[in-house]
Backbone bond lengths (Angstrom), bond angles and torsions (degrees), N, CA, C in turn:
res aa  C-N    CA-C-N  psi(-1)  N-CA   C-N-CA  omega(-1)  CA-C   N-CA-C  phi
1 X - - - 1.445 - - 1.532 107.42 -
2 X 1.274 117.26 142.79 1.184 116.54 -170.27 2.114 99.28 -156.20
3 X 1.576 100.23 151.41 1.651 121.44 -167.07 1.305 95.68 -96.39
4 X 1.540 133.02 -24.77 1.422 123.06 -176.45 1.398 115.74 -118.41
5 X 1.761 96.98 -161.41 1.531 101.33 166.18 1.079 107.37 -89.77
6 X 1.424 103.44 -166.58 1.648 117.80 -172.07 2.186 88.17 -90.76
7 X 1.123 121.24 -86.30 1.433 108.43 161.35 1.256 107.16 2.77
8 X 1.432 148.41 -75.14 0.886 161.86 -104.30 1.824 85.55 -108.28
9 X 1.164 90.89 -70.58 1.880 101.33 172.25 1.317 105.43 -37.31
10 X 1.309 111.98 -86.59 1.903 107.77 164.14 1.176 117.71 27.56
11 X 1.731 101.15 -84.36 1.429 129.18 -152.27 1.335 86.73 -77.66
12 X 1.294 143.56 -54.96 1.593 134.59 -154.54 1.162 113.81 -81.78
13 X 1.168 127.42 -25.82 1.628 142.37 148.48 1.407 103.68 -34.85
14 X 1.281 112.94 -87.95 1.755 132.07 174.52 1.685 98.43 -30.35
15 X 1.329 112.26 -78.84 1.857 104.80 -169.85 1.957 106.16 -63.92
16 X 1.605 131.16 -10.64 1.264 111.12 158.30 1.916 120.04 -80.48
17 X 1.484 101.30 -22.03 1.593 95.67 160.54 1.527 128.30 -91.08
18 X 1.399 103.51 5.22 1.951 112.51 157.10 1.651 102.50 -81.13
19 X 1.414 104.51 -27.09 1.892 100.23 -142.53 1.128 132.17 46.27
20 X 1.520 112.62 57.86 1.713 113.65 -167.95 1.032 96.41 -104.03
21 X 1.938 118.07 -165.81 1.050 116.76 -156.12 1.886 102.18 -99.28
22 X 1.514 113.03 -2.51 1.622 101.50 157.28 1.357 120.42 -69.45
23 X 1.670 117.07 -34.39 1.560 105.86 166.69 1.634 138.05 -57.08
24 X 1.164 99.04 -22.50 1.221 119.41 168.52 1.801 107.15 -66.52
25 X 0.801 97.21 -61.31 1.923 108.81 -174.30 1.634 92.08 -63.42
26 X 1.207 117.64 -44.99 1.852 121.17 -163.48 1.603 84.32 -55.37
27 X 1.484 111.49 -44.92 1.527 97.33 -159.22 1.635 130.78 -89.22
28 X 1.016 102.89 9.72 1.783 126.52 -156.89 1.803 74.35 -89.94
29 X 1.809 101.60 -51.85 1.895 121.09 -148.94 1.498 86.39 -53.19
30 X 1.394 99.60 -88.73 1.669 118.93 171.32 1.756 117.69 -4.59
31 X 1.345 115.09 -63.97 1.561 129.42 174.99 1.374 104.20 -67.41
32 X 1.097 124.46 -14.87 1.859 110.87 168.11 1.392 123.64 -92.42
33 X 1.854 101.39 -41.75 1.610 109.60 159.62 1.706 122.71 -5.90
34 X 1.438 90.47 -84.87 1.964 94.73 169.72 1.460 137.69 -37.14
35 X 1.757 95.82 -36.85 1.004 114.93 162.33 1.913 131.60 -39.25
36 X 1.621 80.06 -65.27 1.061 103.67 -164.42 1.942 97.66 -71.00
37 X 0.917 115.39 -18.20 1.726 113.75 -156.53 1.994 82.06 -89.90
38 X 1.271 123.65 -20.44 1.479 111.67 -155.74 1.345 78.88 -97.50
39 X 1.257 130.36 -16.14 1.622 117.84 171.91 1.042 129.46 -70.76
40 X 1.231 108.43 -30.27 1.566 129.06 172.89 1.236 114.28 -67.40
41 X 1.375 141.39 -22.51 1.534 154.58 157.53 1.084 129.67 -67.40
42 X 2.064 105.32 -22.26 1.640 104.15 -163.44 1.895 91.01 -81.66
């Protein structure tokens, strides 16, 4: 399951093999996703 595009993947791939500061933010986003989808169920 996935929140983006594939493009989208691309780019977050690319800034987790910089380790910049969008990977950082990509990953905070990413780790809430689930979150957010099990909220949507309760």
């Amino acid at each position: 399951m996935t929140y983006c595009s594939h493009e989208d993947l691309v780019r977050i791939n690319q800034d987790r093999l910089e380790s910049n500061h969008r990977w950082q933010v990509e990953k905070k986003q990413f780790a809430d996703f689930p979150v957010h989808v099990k909220e949507m169920w309760s």
